[in-house]
C-alpha positions in Angstrom: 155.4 120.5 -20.8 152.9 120.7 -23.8 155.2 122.2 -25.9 157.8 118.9 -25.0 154.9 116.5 -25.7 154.0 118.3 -29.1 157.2 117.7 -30.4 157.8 114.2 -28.8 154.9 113.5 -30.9 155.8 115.1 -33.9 158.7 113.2 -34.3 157.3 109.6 -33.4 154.9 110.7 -35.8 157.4 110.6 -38.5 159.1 107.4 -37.8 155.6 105.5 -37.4 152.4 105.2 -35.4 152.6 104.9 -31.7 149.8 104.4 -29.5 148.5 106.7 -26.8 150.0 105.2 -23.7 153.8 104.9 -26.1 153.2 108.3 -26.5 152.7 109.3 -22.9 155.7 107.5 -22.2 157.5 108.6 -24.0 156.6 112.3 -23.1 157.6 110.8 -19.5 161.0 109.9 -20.2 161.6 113.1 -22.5 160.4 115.2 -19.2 162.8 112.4 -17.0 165.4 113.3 -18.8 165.6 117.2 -19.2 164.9 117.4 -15.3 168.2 115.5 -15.1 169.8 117.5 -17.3 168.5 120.7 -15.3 169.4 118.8 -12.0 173.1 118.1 -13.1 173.9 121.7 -13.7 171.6 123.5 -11.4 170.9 120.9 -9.1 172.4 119.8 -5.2 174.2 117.1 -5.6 173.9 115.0 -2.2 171.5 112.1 -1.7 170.0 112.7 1.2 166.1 111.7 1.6 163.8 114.2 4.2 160.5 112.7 4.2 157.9 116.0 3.0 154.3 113.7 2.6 151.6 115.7 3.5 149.3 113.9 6.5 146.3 113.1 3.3 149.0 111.1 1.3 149.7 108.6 3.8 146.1 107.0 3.2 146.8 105.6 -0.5 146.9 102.1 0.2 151.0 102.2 1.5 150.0 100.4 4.9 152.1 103.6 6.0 150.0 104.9 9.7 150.9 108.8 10.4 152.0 109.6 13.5 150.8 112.5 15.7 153.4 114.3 17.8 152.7 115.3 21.4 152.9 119.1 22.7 153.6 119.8 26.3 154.3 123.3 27.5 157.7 123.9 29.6 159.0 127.3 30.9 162.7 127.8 30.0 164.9 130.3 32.4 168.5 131.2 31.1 171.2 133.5 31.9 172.1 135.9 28.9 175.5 136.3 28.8 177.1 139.8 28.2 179.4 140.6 25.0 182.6 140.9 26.9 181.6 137.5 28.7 180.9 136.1 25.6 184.5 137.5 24.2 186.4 136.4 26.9 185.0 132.9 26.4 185.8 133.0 23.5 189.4 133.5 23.9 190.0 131.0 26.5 187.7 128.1 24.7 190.7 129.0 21.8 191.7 125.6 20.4 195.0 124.3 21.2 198.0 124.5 18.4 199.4 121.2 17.9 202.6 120.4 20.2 204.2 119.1 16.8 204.1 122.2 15.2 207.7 123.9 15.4 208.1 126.8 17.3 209.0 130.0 17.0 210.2 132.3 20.2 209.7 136.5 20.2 210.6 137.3 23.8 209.1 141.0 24.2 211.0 142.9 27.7 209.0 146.0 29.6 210.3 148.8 28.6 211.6 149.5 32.0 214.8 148.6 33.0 214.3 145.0 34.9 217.8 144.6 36.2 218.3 142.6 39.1 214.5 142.4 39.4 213.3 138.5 39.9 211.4 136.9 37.3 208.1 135.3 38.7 206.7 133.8 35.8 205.8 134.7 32.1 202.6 135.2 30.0 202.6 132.7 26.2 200.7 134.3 23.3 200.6 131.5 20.5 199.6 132.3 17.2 199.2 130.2 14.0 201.4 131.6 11.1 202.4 130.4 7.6 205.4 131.6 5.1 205.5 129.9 1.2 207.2 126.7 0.9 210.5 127.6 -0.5 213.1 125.7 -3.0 216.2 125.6 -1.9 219.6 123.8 -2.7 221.2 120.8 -1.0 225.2 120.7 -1.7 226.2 117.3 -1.0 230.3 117.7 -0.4 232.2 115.0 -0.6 235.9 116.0 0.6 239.2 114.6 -1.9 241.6 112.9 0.3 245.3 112.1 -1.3 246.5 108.6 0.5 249.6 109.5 1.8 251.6 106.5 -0.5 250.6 109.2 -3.1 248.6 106.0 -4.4 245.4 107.3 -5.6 242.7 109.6 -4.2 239.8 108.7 -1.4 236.2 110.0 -1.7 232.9 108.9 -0.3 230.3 107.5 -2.7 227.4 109.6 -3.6 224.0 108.3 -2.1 221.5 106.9 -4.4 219.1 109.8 -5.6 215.4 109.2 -6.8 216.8 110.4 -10.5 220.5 109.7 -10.9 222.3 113.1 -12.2 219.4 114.9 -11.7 218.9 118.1 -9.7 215.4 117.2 -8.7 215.9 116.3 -4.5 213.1 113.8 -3.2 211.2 116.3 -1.6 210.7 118.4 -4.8 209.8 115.4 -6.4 206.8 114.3 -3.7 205.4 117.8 -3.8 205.1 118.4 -7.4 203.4 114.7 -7.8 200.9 115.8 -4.4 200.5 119.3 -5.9 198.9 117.5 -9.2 197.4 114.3 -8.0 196.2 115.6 -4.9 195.7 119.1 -4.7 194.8 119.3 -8.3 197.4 121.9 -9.8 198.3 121.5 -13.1 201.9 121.7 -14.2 201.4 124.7 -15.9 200.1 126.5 -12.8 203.4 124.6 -10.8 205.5 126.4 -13.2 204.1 129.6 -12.6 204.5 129.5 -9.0 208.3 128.4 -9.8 208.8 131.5 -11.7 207.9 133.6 -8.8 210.3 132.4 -7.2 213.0 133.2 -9.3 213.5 129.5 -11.4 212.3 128.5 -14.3 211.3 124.9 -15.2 209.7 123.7 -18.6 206.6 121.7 -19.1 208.7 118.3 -20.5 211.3 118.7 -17.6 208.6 118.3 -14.8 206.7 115.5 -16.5 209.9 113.8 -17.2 210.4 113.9 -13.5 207.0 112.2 -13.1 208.0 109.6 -15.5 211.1 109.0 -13.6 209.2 108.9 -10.3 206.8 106.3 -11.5 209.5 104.0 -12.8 211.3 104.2 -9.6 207.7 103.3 -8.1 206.3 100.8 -10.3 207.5 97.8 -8.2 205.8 98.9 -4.9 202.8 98.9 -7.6 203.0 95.5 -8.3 203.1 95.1 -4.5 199.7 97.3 -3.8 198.4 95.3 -7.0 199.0 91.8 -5.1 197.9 92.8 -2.2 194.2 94.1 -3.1 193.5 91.5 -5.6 194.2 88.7 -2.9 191.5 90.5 -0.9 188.4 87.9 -0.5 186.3 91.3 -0.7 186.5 93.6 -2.9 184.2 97.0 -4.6 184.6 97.8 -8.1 183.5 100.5 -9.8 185.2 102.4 -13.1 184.9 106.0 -14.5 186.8 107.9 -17.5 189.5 109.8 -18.4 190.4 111.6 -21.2 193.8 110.8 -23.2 195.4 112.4 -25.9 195.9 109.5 -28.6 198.4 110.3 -32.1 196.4 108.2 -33.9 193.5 110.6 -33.2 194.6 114.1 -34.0 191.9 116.6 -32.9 190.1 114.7 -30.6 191.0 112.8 -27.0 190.4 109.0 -26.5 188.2 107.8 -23.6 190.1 106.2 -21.3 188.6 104.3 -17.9 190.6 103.9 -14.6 189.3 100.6 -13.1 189.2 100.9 -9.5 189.4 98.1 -6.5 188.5 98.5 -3.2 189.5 96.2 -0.7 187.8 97.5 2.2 189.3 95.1 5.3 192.4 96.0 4.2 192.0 99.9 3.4 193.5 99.1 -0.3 192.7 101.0 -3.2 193.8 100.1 -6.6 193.6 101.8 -10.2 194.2 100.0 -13.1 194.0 102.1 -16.5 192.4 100.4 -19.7 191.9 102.2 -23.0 188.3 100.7 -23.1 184.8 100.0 -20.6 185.1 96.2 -22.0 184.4 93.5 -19.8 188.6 92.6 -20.7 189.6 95.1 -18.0 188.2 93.7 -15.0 188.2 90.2 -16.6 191.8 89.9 -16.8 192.6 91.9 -13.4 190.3 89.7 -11.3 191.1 86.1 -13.4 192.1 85.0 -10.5 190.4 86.7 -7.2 187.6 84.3 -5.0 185.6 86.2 -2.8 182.9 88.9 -2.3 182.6 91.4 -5.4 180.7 94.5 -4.8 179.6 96.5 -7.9 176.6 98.5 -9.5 174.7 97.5 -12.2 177.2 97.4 -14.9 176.4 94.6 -17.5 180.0 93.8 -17.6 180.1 92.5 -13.9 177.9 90.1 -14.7 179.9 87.8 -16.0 181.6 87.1 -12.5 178.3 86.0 -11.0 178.9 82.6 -13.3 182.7 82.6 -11.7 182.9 79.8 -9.0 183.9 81.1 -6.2 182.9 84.7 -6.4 179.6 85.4 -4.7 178.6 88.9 -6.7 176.5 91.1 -4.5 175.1 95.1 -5.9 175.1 98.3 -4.0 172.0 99.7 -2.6 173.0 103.7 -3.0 172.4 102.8 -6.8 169.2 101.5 -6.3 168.4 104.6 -3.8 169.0 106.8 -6.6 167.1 105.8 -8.7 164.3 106.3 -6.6 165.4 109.3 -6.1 165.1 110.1 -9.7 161.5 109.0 -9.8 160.5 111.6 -7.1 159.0 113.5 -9.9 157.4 110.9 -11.6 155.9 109.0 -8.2 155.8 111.2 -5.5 154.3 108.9 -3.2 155.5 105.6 -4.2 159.0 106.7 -4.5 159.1 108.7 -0.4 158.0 105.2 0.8 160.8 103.0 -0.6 163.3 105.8 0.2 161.7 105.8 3.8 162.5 102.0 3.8 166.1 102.5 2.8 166.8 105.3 5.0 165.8 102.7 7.9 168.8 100.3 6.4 171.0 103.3 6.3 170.5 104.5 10.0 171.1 100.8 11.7 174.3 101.0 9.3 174.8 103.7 10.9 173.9 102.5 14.4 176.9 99.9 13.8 179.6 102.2 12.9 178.5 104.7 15.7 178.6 102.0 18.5 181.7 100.3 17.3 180.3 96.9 16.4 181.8 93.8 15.6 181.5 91.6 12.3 179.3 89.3 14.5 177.6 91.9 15.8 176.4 93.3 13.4 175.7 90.5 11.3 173.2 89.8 14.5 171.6 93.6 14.0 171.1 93.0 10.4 169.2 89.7 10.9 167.1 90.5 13.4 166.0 94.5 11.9 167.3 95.0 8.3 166.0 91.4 7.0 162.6 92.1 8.2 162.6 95.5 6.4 164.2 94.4 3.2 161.0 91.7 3.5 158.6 93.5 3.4 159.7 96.3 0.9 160.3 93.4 -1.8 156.7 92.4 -1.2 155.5 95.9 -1.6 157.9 96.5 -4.9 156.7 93.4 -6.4 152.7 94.4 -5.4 153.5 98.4 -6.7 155.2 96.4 -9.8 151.7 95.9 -11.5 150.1 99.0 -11.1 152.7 101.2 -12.4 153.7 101.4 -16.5 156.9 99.2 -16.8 159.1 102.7 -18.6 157.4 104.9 -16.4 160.7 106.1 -14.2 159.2 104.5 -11.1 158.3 101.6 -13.1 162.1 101.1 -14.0 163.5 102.0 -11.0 161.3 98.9 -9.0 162.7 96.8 -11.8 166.1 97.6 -11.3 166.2 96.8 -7.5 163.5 93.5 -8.1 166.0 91.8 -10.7 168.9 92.8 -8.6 166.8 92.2 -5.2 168.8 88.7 -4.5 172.4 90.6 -4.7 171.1 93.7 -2.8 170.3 91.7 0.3 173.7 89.6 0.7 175.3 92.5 3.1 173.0 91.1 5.9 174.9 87.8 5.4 178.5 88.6 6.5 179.3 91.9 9.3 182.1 92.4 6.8 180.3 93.5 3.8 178.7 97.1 3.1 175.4 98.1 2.0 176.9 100.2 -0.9 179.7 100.7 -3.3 180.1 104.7 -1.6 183.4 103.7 0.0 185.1 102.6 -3.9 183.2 106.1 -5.3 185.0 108.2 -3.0 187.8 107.4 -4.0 186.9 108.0 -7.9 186.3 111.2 -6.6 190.1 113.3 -7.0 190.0 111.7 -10.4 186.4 114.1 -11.2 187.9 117.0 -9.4 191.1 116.2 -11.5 189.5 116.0 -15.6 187.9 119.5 -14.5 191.7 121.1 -13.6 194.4 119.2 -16.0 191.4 117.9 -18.6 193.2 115.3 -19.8 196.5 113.1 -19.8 198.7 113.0 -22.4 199.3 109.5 -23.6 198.2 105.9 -22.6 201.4 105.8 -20.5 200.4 109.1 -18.8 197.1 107.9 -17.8 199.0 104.7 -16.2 201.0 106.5 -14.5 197.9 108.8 -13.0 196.5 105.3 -11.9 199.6 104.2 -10.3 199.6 107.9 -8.3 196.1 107.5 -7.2 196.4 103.9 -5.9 199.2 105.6 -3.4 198.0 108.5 -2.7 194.2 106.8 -2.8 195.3 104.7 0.1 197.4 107.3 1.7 194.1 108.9 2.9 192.0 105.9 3.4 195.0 105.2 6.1 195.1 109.1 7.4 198.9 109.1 6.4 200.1 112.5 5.3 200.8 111.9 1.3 203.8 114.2 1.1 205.6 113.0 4.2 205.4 109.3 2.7 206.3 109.8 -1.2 209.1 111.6 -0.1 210.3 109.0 2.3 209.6 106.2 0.1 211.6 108.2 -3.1 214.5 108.2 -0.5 214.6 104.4 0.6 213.1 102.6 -2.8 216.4 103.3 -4.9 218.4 100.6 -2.5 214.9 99.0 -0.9 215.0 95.3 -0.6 212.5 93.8 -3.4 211.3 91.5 -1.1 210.1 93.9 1.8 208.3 96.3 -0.7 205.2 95.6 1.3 206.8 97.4 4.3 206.6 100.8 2.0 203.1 100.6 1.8 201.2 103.2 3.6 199.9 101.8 6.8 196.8 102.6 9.2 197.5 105.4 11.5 
């Protein structure tokens, strides 16, 4: 830590004279910062906040009374089970195989002869097995009839295919789309496992077929689109992507997918823009009126001046940044995550007992208001006793001039406390850069976004991905435009 502060000095040194307390500071955010770095590569990775203040902590002015926990004494008598109890437990507590699953019948005779003995019952053995998905080839035969006036010749018309004269069947089509926007598999790796089994498919045919796919879906895009944006609440959020640009040999451009929650209607949308400019999201949401749910992203703030959009912030930002300032503020930081952690667990106490909106609009106003109270009044009292680019000192000053937005969940059942629901679905997109890296063009990363809105909502609604795309690339070729919506996955 010395040797950091030396050199923080050293170079402020060069570039002019800083006080003491700029110095400190600035030693702070220096130490802020490479515990960050350390925490990103080394660190875990969840949010969650266990209380560890020692008893002599609580007694710095927090208004915070410990609580002493009562010992009683109580005999305990059990049974110890014996292994082979325990086994055979074990075997008939076995979970049932789903009745959907097909079966498979290996009937096993005595080895004595059993003719003309009676049969009096039977003993099932199920087990769980897998073999590869395999390729294999549809022939679609379409007999030649002559017309018996020798007048021509009679065949049946060929159904409409997802690619017309293309050997790619609907199915193939679904799982090599799933296999990459799902499950994460590159094409390259898809190729390899085609090889081994005896066909070989290049790079440009398979991302052709994507192309093709996409086209086919882009109307049922428009439809998702439509449907989310005319949502009266909505959570936004954006994160980047990496695109190979020919005007940029060498290097990738930095893309962003833009992506809209709509969480009453279990919607997601991505939109793709080549830049994090305030033009994305201002020309996607030109016209929406509602609820807009973001974090603290400058850019957002320009809706708060929209009539009729109310704009309200997510409090798992403002958590983390607390969290962040554990280091820095001990104390002060375990307090206001003790606060939120009380918000969090009646969110909790909704979801778990099946609430209403009106319900728990009523539990918010009558336990989370009081609490949001009184931690404002603390922030702003903590506020002057703490060095304004300290990390604490920032992180009460992020929640204080957001404090009025962070507070309008408690004012409709239907709104969250956070953005968490928007960021998980960001997440295949992370576990996606770190397997395929990048796209290949503008039009590539589109067509991820398009992909990721399905298959996005697919699992928001618990609909198997596969078993959709590959219905929906059978019925969209001859699909009425007007009933697109019915493609759509739906809640299950």
């Amino acid at each position: 830590m010395d040797d950091v502060f030396y050199f923080a000095c050293v170079i402020s040194a060069s570039k002019n004279t800083l006080t003491y307390e700029e110095l400190v500071v600035q030693n702070m955010q220096l130490m802020h910062e490479l515990d960050q770095l350390k925490r990103l590569v080394f660190g875990s990775r969840h949010e969650r906040f266990v209380p560890a203040t020692p008893q002599e902590q609580l007694a710095l002015g927090l208004d915070v009374q410990p609580t002493v926990a009562s010992t009683s004494t109580q005999k305990i008598e059990y049974t110890r089970k014996t292994r082979e109890t325990a086994v055979e437990k074990l075997h008939t507590g076995r979970m049932k195989l789903p009745a959907n699953l097909p079966r498979e019948q290996v009937v096993i005779e005595p080895k004595e002869d059993v003719s003309g003995w009676k049969k009096i019952g039977e003993e099932i053995t199920e087990e769980l097995d897998r073999i590869p998905g395999k390729l294999f080839v549809r022939q679609i035969v379409r007999p030649k009839y002559a017309k018996p006036d020798g007048e021509g010749v009679v065949i049946a018309d060929l159904p409409t295919r997802p690619i017309e004269k293309g050997i790619a069947g609907p199915g193939l089509l679904a799982q090599i789309i799933i296999d990459k926007y799902t499950d994460h598999l590159p094409i390259h790796r898809q190729i390899q496992r085609f090889e081994r089994e005896g066909i070989k498919l290049p790079a440009s045919t398979l991302t052709d077929w994507i192309s093709a796919s996409c086209t086919l879906l882009d109307p049922l895009y428009e439809v998702l689109r439509k449907h989310v944006l005319s949502s009266n609440y909505l959570q936004a959020d954006e994160t980047p992507i990496k695109v190979l640009d020919k005007d940029k040999k060498g290097t990738t451009h930095r893309g962003y997918h833009w992506v809209y929650h709509a969480p009453q209607e279990r919607l997601v949308l991505f939109d793709y823009r080549e830049g994090r400019g305030r033009e994305g999201p201002g020309d996607c949401l030109k016209d929406f009126k509602g609820h807009l749910q973001t974090d603290g992203y400058i850019v957002y703030d320009d809706f708060d001046k929209k009539p009729g959009i109310t704009l309200l912030n997510c409090m798992a930002h403002a958590r983390r940044k607390f969290d962040e300032a554990k280091d820095n503020d001990l104390v002060r930081a375990s307090h206001v995550l003790s606060e939120m952690q009380k918000l969090y667990a009646l969110e909790r106490q909704g979801k778990e007992n099946e609430l209403s909106e009106s319900e728990l609009y009523q539990l918010r106003q009558q336990e989370a208001v009081p609490i949001l109270n009184g931690l404002k009044q603390w922030l702003l009292e903590n506020y002057k006793d703490v060095l304004p680019q300290s990390i604490i000192g920032q992180a009460i000053f992020y929640s204080l001039q957001r404090w009025d937005k962070l507070n309008i969940y408690t004012t409709d059942g239907r709104l969250r406390i956070d953005n968490n629901l928007v960021e998980n679905a960001i997440r295949p997109v992370a576990i996606g850069r770190k397997n395929y890296l990048f796209a290949g063009s503008h039009n590539g990363a589109r067509r991820a976004a398009m992909l990721y809105s399905f298959l996005g909502t697919c699992k928001m609604n618990n609909v198997n991905p596969f078993e959709w795309l590959r219905d929906v690339l059978i019925r969209i070729p001859d699909y009425s435009v007007n009933k697109l919506d019915l493609l759509l996955p739906k809640k299950m």
